[in-house]
C-alpha positions in Angstrom: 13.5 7.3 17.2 10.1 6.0 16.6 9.7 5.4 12.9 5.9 4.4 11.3 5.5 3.0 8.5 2.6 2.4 6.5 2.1 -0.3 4.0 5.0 -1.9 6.3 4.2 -5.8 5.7 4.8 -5.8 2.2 7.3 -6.4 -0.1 9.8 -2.9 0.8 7.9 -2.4 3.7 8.9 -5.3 5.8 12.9 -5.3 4.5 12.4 -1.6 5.9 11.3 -3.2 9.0 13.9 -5.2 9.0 16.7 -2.9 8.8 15.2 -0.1 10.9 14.7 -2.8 14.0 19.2 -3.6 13.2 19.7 -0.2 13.5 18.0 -0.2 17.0 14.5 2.6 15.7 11.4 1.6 17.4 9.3 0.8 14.2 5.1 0.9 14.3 3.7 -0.9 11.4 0.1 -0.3 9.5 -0.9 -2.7 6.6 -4.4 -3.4 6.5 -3.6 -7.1 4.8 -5.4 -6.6 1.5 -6.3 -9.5 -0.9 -4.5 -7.7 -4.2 -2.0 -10.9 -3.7 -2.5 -13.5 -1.2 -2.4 -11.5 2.3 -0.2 -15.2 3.9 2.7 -13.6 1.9 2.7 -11.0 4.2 2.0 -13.0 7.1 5.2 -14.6 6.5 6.8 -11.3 6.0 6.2 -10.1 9.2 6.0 -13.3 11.2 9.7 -13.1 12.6 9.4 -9.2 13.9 6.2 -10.6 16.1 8.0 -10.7 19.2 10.7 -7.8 19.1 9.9 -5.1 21.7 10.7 -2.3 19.7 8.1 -3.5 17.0 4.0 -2.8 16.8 1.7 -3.7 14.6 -1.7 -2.5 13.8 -4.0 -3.9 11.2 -5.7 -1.1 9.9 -6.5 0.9 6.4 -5.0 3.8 6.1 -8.7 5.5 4.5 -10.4 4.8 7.9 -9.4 8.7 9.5 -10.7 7.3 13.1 -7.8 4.6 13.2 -5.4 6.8 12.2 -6.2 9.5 14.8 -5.8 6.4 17.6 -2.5 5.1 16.5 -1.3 8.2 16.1 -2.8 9.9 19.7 -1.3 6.1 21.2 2.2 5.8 19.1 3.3 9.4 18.9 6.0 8.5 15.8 8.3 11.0 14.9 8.5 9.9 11.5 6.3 8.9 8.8 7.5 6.2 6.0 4.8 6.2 3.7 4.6 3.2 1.4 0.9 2.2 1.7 -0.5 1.9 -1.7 -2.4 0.1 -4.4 -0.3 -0.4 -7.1 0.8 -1.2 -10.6 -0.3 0.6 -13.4 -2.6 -1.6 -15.1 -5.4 -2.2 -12.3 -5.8 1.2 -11.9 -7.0 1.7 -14.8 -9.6 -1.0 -14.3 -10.5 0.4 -11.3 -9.3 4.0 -10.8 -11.4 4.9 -7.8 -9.9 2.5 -5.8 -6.4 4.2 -6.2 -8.0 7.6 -5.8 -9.3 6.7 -2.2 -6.3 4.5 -1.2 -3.5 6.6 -3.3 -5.2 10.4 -2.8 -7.4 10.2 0.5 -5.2 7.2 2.4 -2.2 9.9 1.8 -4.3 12.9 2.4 -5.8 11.5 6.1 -1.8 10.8 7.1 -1.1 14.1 6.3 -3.8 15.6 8.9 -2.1 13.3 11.0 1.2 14.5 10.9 -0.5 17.9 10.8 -2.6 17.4 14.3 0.1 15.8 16.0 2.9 18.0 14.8 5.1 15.9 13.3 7.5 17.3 11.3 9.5 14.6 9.0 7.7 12.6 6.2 9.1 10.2 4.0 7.0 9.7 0.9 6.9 7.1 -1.8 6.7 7.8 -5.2 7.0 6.1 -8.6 8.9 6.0 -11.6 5.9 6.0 -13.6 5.1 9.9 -12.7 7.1 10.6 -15.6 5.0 8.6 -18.1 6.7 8.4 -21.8 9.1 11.1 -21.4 11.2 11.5 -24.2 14.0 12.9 -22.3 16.3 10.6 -20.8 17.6 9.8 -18.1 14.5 11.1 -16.2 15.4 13.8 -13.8 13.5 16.0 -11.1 12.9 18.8 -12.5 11.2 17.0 -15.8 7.6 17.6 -16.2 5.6 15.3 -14.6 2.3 17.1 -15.9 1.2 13.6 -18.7 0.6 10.4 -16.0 -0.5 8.0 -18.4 -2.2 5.6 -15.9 -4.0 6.4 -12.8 -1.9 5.0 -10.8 0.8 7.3 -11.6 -1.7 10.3 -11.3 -1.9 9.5 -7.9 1.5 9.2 -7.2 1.9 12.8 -8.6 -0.8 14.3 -6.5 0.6 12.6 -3.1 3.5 14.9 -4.3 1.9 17.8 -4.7 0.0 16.9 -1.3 3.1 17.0 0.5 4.2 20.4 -1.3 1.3 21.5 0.1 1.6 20.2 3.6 5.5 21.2 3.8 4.2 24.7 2.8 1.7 25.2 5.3 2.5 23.3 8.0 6.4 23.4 7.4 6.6 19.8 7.7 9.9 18.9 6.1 9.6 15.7 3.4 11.5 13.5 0.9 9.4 12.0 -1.9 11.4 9.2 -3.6 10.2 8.4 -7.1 11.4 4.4 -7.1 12.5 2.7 -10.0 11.6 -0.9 -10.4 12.5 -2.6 -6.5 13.0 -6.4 -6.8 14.3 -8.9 -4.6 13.8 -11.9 -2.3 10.3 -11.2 -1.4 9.0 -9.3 -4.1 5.2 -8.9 -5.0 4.0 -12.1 -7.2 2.1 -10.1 -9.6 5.4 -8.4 -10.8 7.2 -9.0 -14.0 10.5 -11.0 -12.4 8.7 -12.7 -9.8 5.9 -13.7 -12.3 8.4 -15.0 -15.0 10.1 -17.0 -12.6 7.5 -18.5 -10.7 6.0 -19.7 -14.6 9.3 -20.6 -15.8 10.0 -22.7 -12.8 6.3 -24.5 -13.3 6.9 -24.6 -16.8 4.2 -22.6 -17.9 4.3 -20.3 -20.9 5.1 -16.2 -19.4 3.0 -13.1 -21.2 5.7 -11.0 -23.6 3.5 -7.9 -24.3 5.7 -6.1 -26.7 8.5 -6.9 -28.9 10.7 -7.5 -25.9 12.2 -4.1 -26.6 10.7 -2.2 -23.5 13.3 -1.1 -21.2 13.1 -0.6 -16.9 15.7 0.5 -14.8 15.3 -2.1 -12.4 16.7 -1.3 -8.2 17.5 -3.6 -6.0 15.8 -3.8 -2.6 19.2 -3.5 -0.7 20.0 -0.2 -2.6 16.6 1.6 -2.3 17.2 1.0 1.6 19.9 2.6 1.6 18.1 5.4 -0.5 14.9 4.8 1.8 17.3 5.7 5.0 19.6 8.2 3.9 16.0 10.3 3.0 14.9 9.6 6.3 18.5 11.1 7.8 18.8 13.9 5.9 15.0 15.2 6.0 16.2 16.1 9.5 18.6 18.4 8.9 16.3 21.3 8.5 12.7 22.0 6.7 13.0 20.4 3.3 10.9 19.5 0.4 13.0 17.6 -2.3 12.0 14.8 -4.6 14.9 12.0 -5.5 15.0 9.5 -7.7 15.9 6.1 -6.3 17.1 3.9 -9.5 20.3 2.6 -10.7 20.6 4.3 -13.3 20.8 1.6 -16.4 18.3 0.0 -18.6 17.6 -3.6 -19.1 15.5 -4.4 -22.2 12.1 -7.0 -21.5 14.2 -9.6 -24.0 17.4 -8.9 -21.6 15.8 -9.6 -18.4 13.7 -12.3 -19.0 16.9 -14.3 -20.9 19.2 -13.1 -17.3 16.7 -15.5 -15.9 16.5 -17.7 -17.8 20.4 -18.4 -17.7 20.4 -17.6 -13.6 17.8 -21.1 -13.7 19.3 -23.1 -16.5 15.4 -23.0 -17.9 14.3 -21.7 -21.3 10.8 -19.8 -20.7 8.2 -20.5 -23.0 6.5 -16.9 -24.8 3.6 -16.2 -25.7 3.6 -12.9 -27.5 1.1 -10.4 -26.7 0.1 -6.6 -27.6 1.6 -3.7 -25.6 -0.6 -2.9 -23.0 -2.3 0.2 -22.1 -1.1 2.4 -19.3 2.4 0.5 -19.9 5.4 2.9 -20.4 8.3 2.2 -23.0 11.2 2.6 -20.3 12.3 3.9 -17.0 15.9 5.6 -17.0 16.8 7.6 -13.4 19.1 10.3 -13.6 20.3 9.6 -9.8 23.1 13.0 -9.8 20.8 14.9 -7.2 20.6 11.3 -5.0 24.6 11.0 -4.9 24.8 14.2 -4.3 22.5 15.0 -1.8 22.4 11.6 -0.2 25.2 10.3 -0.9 23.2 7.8 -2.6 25.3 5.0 -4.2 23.4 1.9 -5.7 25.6 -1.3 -5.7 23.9 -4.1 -7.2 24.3 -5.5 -10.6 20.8 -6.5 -12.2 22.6 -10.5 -12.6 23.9 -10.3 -9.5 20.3 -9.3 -7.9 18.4 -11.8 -10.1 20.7 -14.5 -8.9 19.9 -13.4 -4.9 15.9 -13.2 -6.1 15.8 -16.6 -8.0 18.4 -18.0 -4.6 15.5 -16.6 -2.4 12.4 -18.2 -4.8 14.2 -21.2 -4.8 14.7 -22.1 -1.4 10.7 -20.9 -1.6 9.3 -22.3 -4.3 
């Protein structure tokens, strides 16, 4: 099967490359190499699939309709993975119409895609942060979703309805997977682990916006894979529209995270204490029945025992 994905040199991107290519799918990548963090990372990323037959990469925006209708016309994918995005939560809202035209219209022109060349299983990702500061928790799929408090997670809740749309019409059968918090070897440096650790390993003081009594439920890369193909399997088995949510289903507290690692270094981090931030929710918590029992979806990894593969990985990077 001939699996594109956009967004597919970043951080989940290119470990999704990664595993596709072991389990033998052809895999057509689109990342257009923005500058939000430095575009070598992903260079590096995708430098080792360069050669593999069964591996093509374009360099191309996913806003530019024209590029889109080539690849498409040339490729022919049978699938759509699509993880092209601008993300986090608090540039968006210094620059909202950015997201709107990468986030809305970048999903919107894949869509038509899929739509002209009649392709009928999509993979979409989502976010945690749809469900803002619900009070209910854990956070389940059929919450409302109707208060994004950032425009990031706006857009991520009108690529869903999008896709509602699009699986109506066009009975295009899709999974959108509302992730929880991915780290890992090769997570994005502006995020709050990789950040940390990078400051803590320069000594440099890290940013504590809060009390430290935030909480995430924090996934690790291997298990939203797993999440990530299981989706991709089981969108196949008829027309579907479902949402999941990929987490792990516990909390860790800002204070707990940062002193996990701290102990995984043998470092002490030095804090400067700021105000909560705007845009910033006070905790992710996934309810992940519907994933297990759907998907069979079964998250493995133990937040120390992922910070200790992360902080391996930074290490032999640093």
């Amino acid at each position: 099967m001939k699996v594109l994905i956009t967004g597919g040199a970043g951080f989940i991107g290119s470990h999704l490359t990664e595993k596709l290519l072991g389990l033998n799918y052809d895999v057509v990548c689109i990342d257009n190499f923005c500058d939000f963090y430095n575009p070598e990372i992903k260079e590096s990323n995708v430098y080792s699939f360069k050669n593999n037959p069964r591996y093509q990469l374009y360099r191309e925006d996913i806003r530019d309709l024209n590029k889109m209708d080539e690849i498409f016309k040339l490729e022919r994918p049978e699938m759509v993975v699509h993880l092209a995005a601008m993300a986090g939560v608090r540039p968006s809202i210094e620059n909202p119409l950015l997201y709107q035209a990468v986030n809305i219209e970048g999903t919107l022109n894949l869509l038509e895609m899929a739509k002209k060349y009649d392709l009928k299983n999509f993979v979409f990702a989502s976010s945690s942060s749809v469900y803002g500061n619900n009070e209910k928790v854990p956070f389940s799929e059929t919450d409302s979703v109707d208060n994004p408090i950032s425009p990031y997670a706006a857009t991520k809740k009108a690529g869903e309805l999008l896709c509602y749309n699009y699986h109506h019409l066009y009975k295009i059968s899709f999974a959108c997977l509302r992730f929880f918090t991915v780290y890992g070897p090769r997570q994005r440096p502006d995020l709050a682990i990789h950040k940390f650790t990078q400051l803590i390993l320069d000594k440099k003081s890290i940013q504590v916006f809060g009390d430290g009594s935030t909480q995430r439920d924090y996934t690790y890369i291997d298990d939203i894979l797993d999440g990530i193909v299981k989706s991709m399997g089981y969108i196949q088995t008829g027309l579907h529209y479902e949402i999941f949510n990929l987490g792990e289903s516990q909390t860790i507290s800002l204070k707990e995270m940062i002193e996990t690692i701290e102990n995984t270094l043998g470092m002490k981090a030095k804090k400067e204490v700021k105000p909560m931030q705007m845009g910033d929710v006070n905790r992710t918590f996934a309810n992940i029945s519907k994933s297990k029992k759907v998907l069979s979806y079964n998250p493995t990894t133990h937040f120390k025992d992922g910070i200790k593969k992360f902080v391996d990985w930074k290490l032999k990077n640093y």
